[in-house]
Short mmCIF file of the C-alpha atoms (twelve columns), coordinates in Angstrom:
data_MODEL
# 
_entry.id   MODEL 
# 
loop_
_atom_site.group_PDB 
_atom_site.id 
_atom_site.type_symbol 
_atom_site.label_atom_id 
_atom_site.label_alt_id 
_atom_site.label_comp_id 
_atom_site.label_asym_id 
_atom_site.label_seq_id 
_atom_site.Cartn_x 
_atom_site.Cartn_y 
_atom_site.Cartn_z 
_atom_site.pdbx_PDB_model_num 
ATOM 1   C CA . UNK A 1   0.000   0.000   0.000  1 
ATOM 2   C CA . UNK A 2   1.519   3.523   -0.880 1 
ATOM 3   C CA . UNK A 3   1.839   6.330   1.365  1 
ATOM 4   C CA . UNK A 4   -1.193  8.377   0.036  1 
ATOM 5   C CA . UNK A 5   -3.710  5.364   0.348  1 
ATOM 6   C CA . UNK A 6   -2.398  4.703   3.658  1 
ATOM 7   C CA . UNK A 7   -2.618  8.295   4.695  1 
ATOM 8   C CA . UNK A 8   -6.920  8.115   3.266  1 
ATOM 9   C CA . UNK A 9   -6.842  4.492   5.431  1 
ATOM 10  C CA . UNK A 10  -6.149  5.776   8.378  1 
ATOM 11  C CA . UNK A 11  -8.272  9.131   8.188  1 
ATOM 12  C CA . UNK A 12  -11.240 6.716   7.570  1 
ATOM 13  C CA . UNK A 13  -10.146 4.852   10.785 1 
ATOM 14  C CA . UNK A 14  -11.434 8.174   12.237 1 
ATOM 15  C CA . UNK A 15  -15.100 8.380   10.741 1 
ATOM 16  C CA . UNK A 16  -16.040 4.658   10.533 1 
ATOM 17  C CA . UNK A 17  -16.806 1.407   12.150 1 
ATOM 18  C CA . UNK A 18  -15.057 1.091   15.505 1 
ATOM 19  C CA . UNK A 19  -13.278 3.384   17.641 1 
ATOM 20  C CA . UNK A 20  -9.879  3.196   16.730 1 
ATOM 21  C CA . UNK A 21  -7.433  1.787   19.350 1 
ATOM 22  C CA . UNK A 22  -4.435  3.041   18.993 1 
ATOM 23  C CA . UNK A 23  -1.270  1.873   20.633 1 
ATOM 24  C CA . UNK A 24  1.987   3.802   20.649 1 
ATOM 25  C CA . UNK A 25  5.547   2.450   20.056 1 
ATOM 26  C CA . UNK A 26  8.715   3.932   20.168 1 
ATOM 27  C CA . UNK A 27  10.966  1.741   17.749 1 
ATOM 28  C CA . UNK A 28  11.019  -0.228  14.979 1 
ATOM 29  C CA . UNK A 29  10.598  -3.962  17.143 1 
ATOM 30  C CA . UNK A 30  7.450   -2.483  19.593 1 
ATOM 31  C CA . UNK A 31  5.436   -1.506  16.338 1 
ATOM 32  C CA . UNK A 32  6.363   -4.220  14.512 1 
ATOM 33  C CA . UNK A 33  4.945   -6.428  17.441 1 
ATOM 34  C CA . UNK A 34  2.314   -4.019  17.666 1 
ATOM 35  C CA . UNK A 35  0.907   -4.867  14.049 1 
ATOM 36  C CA . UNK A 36  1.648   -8.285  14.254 1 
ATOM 37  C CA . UNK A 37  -1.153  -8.468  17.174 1 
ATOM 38  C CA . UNK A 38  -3.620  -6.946  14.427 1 
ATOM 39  C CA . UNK A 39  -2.999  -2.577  15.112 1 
ATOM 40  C CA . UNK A 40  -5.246  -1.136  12.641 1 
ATOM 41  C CA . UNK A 41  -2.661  1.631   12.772 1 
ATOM 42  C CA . UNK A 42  0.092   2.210   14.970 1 
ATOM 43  C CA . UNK A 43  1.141   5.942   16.508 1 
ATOM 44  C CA . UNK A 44  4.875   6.712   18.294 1 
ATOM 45  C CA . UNK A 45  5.215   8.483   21.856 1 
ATOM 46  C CA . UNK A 46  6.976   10.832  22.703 1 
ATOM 47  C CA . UNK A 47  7.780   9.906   25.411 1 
ATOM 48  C CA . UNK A 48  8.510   6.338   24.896 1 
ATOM 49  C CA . UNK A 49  10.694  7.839   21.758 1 
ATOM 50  C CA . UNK A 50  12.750  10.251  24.216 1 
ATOM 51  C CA . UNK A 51  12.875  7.747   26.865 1 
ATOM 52  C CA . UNK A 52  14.584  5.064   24.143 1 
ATOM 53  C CA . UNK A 53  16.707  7.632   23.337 1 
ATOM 54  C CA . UNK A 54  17.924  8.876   26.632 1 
ATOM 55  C CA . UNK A 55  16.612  12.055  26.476 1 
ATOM 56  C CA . UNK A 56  13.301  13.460  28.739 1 
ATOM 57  C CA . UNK A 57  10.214  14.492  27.048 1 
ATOM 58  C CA . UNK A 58  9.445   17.618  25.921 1 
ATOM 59  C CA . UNK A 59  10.979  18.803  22.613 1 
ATOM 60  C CA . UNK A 60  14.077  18.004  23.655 1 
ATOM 61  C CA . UNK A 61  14.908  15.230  21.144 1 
ATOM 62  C CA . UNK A 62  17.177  15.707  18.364 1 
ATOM 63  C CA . UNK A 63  15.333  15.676  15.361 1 
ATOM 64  C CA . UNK A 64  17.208  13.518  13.458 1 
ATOM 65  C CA . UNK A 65  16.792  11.023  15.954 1 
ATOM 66  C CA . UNK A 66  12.928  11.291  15.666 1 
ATOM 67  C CA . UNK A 67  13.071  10.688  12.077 1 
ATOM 68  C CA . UNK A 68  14.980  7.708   11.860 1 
ATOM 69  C CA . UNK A 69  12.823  6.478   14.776 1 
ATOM 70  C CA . UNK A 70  9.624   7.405   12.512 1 
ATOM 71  C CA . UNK A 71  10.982  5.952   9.623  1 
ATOM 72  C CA . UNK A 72  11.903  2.284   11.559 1 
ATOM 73  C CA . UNK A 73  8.816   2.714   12.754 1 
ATOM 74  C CA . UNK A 74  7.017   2.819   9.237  1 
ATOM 75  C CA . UNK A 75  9.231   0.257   7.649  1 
ATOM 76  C CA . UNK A 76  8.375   -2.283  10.637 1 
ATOM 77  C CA . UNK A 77  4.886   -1.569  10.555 1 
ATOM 78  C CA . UNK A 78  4.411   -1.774  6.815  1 
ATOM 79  C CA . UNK A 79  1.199   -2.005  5.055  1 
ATOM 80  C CA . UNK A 80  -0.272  -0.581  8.642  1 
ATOM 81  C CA . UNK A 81  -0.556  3.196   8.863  1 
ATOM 82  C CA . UNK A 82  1.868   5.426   10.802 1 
ATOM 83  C CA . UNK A 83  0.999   8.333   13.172 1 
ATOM 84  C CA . UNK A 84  3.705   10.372  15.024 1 
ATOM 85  C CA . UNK A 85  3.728   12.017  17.995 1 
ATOM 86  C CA . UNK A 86  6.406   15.332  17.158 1 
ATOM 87  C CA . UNK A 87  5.282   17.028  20.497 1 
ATOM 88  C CA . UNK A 88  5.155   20.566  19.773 1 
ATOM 89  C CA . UNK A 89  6.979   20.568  16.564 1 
ATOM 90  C CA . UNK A 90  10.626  21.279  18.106 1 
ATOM 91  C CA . UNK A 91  10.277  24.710  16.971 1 
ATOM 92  C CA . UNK A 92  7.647   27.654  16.832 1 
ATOM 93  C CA . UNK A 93  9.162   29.308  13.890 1 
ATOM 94  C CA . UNK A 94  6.745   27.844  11.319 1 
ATOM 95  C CA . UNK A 95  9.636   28.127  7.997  1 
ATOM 96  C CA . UNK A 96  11.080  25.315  10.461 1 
ATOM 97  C CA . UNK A 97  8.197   23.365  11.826 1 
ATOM 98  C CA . UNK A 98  7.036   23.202  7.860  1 
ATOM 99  C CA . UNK A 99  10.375  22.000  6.982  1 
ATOM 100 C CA . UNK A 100 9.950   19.146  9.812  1 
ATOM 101 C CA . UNK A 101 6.258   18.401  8.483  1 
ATOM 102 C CA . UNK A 102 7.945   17.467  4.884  1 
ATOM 103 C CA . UNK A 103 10.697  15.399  6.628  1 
ATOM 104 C CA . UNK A 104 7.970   13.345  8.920  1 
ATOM 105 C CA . UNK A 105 6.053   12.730  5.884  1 
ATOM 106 C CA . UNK A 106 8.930   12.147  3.822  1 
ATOM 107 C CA . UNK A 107 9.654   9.177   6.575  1 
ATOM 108 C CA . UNK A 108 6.643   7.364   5.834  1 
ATOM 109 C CA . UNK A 109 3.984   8.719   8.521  1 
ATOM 110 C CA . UNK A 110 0.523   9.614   7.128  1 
ATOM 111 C CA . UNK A 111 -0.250  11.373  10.649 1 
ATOM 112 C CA . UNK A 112 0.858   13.385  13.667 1 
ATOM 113 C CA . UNK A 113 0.043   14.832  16.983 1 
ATOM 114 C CA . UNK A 114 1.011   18.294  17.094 1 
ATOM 115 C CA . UNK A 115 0.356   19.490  20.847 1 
ATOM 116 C CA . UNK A 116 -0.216  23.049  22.322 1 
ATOM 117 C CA . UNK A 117 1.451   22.963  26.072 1 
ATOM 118 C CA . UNK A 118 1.888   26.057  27.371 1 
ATOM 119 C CA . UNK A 119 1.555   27.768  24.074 1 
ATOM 120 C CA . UNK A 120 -1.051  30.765  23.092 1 
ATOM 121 C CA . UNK A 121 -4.034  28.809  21.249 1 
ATOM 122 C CA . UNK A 122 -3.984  31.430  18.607 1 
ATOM 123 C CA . UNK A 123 -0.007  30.179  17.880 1 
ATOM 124 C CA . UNK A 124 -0.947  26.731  18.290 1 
ATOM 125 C CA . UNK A 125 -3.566  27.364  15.537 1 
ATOM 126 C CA . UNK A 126 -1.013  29.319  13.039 1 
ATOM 127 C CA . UNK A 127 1.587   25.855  13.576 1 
ATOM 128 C CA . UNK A 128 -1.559  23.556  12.271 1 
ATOM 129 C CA . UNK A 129 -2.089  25.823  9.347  1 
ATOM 130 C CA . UNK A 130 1.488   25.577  8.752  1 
ATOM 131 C CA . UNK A 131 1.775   22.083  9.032  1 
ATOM 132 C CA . UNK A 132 -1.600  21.450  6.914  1 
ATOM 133 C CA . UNK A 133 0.489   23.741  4.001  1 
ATOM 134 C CA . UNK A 134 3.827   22.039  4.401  1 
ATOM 135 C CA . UNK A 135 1.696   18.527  4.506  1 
ATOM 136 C CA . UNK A 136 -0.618  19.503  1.452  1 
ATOM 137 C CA . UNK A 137 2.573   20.874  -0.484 1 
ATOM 138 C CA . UNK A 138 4.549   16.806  -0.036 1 
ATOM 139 C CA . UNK A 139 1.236   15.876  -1.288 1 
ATOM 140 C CA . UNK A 140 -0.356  13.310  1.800  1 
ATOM 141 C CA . UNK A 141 -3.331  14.392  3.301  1 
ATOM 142 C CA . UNK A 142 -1.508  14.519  6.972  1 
ATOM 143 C CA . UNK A 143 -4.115  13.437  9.277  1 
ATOM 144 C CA . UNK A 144 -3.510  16.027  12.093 1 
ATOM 145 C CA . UNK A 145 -4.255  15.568  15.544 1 
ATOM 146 C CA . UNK A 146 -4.683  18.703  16.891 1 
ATOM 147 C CA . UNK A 147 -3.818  18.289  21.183 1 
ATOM 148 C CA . UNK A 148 -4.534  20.527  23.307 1 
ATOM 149 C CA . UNK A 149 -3.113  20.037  27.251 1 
ATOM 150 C CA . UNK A 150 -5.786  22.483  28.911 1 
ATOM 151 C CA . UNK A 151 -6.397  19.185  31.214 1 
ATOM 152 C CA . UNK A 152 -3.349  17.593  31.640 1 
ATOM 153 C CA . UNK A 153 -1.209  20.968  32.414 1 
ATOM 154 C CA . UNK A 154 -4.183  22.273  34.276 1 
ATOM 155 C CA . UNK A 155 -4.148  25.098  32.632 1 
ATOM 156 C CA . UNK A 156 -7.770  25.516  33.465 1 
ATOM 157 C CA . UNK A 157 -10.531 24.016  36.225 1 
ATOM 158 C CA . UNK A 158 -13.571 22.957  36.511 1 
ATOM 159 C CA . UNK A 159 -16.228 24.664  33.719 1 
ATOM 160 C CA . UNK A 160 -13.557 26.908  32.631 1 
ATOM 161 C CA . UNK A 161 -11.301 24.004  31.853 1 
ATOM 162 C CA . UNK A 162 -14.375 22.760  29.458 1 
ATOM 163 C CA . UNK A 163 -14.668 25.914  27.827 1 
ATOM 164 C CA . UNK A 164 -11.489 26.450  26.854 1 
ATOM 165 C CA . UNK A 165 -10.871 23.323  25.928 1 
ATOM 166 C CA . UNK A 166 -13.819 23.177  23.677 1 
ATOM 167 C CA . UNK A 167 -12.864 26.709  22.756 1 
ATOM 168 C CA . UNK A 168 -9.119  25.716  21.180 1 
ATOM 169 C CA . UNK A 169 -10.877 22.637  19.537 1 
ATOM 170 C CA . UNK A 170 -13.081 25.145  17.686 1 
ATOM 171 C CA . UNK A 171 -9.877  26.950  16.974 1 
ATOM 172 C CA . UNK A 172 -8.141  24.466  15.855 1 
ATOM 173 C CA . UNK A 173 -10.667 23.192  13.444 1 
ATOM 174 C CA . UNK A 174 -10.799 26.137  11.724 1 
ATOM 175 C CA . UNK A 175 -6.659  26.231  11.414 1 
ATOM 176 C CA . UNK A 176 -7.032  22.560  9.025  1 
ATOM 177 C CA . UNK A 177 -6.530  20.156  12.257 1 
ATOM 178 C CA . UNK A 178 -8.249  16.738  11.369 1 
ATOM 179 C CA . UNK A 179 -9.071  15.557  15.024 1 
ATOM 180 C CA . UNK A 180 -8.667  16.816  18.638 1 
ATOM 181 C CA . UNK A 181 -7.276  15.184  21.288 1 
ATOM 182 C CA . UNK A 182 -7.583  16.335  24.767 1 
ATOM 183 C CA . UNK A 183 -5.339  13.598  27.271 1 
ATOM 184 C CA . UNK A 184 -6.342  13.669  31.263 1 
ATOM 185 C CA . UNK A 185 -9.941  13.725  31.845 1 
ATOM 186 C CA . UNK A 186 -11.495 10.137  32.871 1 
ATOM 187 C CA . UNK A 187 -14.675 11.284  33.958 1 
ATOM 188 C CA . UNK A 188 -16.975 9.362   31.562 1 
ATOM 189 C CA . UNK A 189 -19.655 12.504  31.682 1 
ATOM 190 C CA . UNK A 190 -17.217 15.412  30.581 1 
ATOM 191 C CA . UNK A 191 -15.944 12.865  28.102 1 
ATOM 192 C CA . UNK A 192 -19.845 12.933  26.551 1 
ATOM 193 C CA . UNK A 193 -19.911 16.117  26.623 1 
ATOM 194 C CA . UNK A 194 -16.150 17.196  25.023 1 
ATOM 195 C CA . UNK A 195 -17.207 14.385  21.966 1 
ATOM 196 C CA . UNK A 196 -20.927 16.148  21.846 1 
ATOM 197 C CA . UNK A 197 -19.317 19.781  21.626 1 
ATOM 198 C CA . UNK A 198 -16.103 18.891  19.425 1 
ATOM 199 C CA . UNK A 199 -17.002 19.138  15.812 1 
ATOM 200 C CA . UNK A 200 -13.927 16.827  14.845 1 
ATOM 201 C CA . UNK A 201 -13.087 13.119  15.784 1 
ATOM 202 C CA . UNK A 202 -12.295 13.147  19.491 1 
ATOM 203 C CA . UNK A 203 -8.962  11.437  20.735 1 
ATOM 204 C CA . UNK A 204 -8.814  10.369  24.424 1 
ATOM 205 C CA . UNK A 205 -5.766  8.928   26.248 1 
ATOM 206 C CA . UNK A 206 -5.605  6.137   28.128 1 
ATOM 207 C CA . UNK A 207 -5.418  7.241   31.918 1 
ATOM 208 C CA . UNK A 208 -6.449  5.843   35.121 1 
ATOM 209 C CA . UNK A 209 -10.304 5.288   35.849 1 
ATOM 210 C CA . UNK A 210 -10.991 5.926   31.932 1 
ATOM 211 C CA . UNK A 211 -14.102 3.468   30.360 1 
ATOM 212 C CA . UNK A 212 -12.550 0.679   27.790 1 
ATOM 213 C CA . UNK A 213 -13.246 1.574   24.414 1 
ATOM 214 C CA . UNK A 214 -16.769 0.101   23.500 1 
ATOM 215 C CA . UNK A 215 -17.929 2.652   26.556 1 
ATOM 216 C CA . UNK A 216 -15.758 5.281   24.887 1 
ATOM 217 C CA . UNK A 217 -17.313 4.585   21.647 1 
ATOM 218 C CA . UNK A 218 -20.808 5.089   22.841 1 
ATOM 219 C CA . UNK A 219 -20.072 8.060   24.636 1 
ATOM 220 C CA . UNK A 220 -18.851 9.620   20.916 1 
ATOM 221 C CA . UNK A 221 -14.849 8.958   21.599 1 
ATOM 222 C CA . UNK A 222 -13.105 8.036   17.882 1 
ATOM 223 C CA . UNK A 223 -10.201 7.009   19.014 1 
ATOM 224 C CA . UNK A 224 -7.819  6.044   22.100 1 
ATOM 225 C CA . UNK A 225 -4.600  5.672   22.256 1 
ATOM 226 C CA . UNK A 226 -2.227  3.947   24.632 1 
ATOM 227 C CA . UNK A 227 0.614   6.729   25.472 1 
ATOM 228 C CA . UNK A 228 3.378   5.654   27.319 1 
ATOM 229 C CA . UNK A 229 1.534   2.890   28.922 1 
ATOM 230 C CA . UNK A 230 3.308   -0.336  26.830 1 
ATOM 231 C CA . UNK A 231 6.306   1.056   26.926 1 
ATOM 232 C CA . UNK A 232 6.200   1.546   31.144 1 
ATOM 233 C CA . UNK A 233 4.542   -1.735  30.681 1 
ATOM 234 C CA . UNK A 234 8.024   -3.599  29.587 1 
ATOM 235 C CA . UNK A 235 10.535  -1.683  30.932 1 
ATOM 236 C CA . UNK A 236 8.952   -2.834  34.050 1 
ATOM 237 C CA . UNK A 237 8.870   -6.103  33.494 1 
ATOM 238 C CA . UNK A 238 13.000  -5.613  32.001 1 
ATOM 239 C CA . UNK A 239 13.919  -4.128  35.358 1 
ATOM 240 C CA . UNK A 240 12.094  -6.762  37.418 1 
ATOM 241 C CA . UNK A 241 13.155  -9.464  35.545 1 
ATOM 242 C CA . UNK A 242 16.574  -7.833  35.617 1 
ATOM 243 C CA . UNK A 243 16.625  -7.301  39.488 1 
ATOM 244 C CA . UNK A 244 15.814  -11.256 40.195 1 
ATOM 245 C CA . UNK A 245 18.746  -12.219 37.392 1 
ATOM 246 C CA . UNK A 246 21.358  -10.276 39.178 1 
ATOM 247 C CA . UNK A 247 20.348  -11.643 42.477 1 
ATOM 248 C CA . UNK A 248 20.105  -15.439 41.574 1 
ATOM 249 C CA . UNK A 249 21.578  -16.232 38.300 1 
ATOM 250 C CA . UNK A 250 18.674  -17.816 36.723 1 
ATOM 251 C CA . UNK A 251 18.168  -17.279 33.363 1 
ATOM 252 C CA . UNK A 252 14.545  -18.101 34.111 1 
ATOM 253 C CA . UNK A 253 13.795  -14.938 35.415 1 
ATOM 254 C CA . UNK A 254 13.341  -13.505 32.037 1 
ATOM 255 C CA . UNK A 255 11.231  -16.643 30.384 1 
ATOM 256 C CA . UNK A 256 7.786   -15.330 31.054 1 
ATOM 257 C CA . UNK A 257 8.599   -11.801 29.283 1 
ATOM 258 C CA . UNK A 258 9.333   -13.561 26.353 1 
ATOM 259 C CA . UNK A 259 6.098   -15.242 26.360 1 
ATOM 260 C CA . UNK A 260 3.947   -14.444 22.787 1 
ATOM 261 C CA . UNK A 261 7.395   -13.048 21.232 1 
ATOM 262 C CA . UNK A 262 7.541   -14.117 17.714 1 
ATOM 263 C CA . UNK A 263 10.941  -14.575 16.034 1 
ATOM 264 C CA . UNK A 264 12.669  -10.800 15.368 1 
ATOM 265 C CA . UNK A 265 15.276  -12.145 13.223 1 
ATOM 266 C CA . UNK A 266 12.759  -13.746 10.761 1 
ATOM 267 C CA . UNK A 267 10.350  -11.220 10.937 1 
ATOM 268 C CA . UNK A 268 12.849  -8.368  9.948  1 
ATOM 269 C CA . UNK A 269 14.914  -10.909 7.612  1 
# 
């Protein structure tokens, strides 16, 4: 499948059958595992990207770095579409964040999450236009998740944190985004009400006390995504594993990790 077929695959993802559940890798062995198990798309995470890398979250990762992860990442995942988390673009000079948009696309993804931190919504919304040009110009409509942090900064509380959440999604709408994602609530009744009021699919992140998906589904939710959550989940079991090696020797200690692997070698061979 080329890119620009992939790229119309995975915005239909968005507007059709199922919620779209979405886990994130962070190299070129987690995604292809990741599609193996039947992804309908896989995404990167920051986070999980940084943290492979040795550097914290936070737009602190050299880009080339998060290229050649993206572009392992496609290559492993093949025929399965791509979506990239690029944090805040590394840059708000928007010459440079459309130069990055043509790179990430020129990698193989057919999406991104583009997220607003601390940022002024209005330059948040000038970046998306940017990126939609830069995207448009490579020629892949760039499916572009459009976050906003209003929740999990706590930039806001309360009602206030609802209308200004809803508020940027409005805004970023009209700047070309393609869906909104808004990671940190749980509560399954502001999560009706964000997906009622947010005119674009609506993304949620996995988080503690969040509904599974078919509940998600029902209450309007298109699509949620794992975050950092598989990567925490086997670095974990690495360091336990790791802690009862060093202490007795037995190579057992790391058997039941490797339960469900598939062969690596043969798979990338």
């Amino acid at each position: 499948m080329d890119q620009k077929s992939k790229a119309e695959a995975f915005t239909a993802l968005h507007h059709t059958g199922e919620i779209l559940i979405l886990p994130n890798a962070w190299d070129a062995a987690s995604a292809a595992v990741m599609a193996d198990a039947g992804a309908k798309a896989v995404a990167t995470s920051s986070a999980a990207v940084a943290w492979s890398h040795g550097y914290p979250d936070g737009d602190l990762l050299p880009l080339n770095l998060l290229l050649e992860t993206i572009g392992a990442v496609a290559r492993a995942a093949g025929d399965v579409p791509v979506t990239a988390d690029i944090e805040g673009g590394y840059t708000d000079d928007l010459d440079r964040l459309a130069e990055t948009i043509r790179a990430v696309v020129g990698v193989g993804a057919v999406g991104i999450n583009l997220e607003d931190g601390r940022r002024e919504p209005e330059l948040h919304a000038r970046k998306i236009e940017a990126a939609r040009k830069a995207a448009d110009t490579a020629g892949v409509a760039l499916f572009i998740n459009a976050r906003t942090d209003v929740y999990l900064k706590g930039l806001a509380e309360g009602h206030a944190a609802y209308v200004e959440a809803t508020r940027r999604a409005e805004t970023y709408r009209n700047a070309g985004a393609s869906g909104i994602f808004v990671p940190g609530p749980s509560d399954a009744d502001l999560i009706g009400r964000l997906a009622d009021e947010i005119k674009l699919p609506l993304n949620m992140l996995l988080w503690p006390g969040i509904a599974d998906a078919a509940r998600l589904q029902a209450l309007g939710v298109r699509r949620i995504s794992s975050g950092t959550a598989p990567f925490q989940s086997a670095y974990g079991g690495v360091a336990k594993a790791t802690a009862t090696f060093l202490k007795s020797g037995d190579p057992a200690a790391f058997a039941a990790g490797a339960d469900g692997l598939g062969n690596l070698n043969k798979r990338f061979g």
